[in-house]
C-alpha positions in Angstrom: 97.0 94.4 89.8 94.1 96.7 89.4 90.2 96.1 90.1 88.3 97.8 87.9 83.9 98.1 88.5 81.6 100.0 86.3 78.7 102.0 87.2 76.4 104.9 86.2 75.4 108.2 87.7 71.9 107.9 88.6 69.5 111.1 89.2 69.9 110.4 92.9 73.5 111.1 92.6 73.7 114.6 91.3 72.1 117.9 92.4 70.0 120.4 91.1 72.5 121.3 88.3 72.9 117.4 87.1 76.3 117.7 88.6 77.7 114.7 90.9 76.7 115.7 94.3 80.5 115.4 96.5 78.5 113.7 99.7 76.5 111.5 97.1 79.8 110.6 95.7 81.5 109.0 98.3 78.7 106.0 97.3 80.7 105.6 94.4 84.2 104.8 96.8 81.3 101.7 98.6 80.5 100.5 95.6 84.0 100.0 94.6 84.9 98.8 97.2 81.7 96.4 97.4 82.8 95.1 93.7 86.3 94.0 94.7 85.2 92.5 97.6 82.7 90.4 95.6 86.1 89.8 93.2 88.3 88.8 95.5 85.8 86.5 96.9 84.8 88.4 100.6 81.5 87.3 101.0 80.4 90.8 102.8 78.0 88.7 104.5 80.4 86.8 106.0 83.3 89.3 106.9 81.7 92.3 107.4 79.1 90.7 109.6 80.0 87.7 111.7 83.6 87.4 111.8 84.4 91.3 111.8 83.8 95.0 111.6 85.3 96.8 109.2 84.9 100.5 110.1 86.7 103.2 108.0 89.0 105.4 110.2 90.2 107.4 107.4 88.5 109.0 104.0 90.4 111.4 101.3 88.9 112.6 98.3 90.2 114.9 95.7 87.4 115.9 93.3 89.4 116.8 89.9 86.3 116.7 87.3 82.9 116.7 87.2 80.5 113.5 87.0 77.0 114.3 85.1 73.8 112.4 85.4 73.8 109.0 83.2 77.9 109.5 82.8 79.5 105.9 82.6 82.3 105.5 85.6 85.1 103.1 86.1 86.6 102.9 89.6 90.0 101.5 89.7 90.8 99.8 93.1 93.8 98.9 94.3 95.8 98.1 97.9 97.8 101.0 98.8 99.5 99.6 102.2 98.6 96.2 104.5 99.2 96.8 107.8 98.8 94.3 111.3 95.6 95.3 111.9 94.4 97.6 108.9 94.6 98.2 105.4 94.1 101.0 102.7 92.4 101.3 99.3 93.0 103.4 96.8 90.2 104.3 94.6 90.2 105.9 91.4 87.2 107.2 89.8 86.9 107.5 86.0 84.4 108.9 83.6 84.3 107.3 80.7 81.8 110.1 78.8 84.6 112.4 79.3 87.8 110.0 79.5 88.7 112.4 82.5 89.9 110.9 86.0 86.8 112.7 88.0 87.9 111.2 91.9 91.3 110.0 93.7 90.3 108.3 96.4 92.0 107.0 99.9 90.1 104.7 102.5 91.8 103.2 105.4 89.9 100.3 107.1 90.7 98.5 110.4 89.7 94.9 111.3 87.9 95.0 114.9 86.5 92.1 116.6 83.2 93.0 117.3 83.0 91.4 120.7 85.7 93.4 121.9 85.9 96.4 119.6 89.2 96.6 119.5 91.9 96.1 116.1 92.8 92.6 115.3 95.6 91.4 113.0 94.6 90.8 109.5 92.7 87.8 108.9 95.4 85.6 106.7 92.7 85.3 104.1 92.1 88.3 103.6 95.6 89.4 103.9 96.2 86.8 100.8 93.1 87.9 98.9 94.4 91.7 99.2 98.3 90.9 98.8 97.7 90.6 94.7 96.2 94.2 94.5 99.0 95.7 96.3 100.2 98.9 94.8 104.2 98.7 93.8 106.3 100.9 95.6 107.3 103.7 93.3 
């Protein structure tokens, strides 16, 4: 199954040319990521600051087109491997002014306790929350 989120390119986004700024568009990988949390129902309140820390060990992004100011995005999430103690996403950026994939996406996340800030097996809800989004092996 695949999340998918909207959004916009604000001004703050892009630089002097109106052109999606790359560091300013890593934002668009948190937001996505922030949606399908919200979807699966992950309070980020909750997990991200009580039970857990989330950090990201891992970031890959392959810019393939441009993203303009005021261009309408999709971002495509999905699972692309559950581990013990961490788990991947897969985000794919979209712009739907152009119909042209703009960002391909990896983010690996590991679950830490925050009292002892080291890895800790997947929580089984979340493990069940993220199993549905799993990509297929291919």
């Amino acid at each position: 199954m695949v999340f998918q989120g909207y959004d916009t390119v604000m001004f703050g986004d892009v630089d002097a040319s109106g052109i999606g700024h790359f560091a300013h568009q890593v934002r668009f990988v948190e937001r996505a990521e922030f949606l399908f949390m919200k979807q699966i129902n992950l309070d980020p309140r909750e997990w991200f600051l009580k039970n857990y820390l989330f950090p990201r060990v891992k970031l890959e992004v392959e810019y393939l087109s441009p993203l303009h100011f005021a261009d309408e995005m999709r971002m495509d999430v999905q699972v692309g491997h559950l581990g013990n103690t961490s788990y991947s996403l897969t985000v794919k950026i979209i712009n739907l002014t152009t119909q042209m994939t703009a960002m391909s996406c990896r983010v690996v996340i590991v679950v830490v306790d925050p009292d002892t800030q080291r890895p800790v097996p997947l929580p089984s809800p979340l493990r069940a929350a993220l199993t549905p989004y799993l990509q297929s092996a291919e």
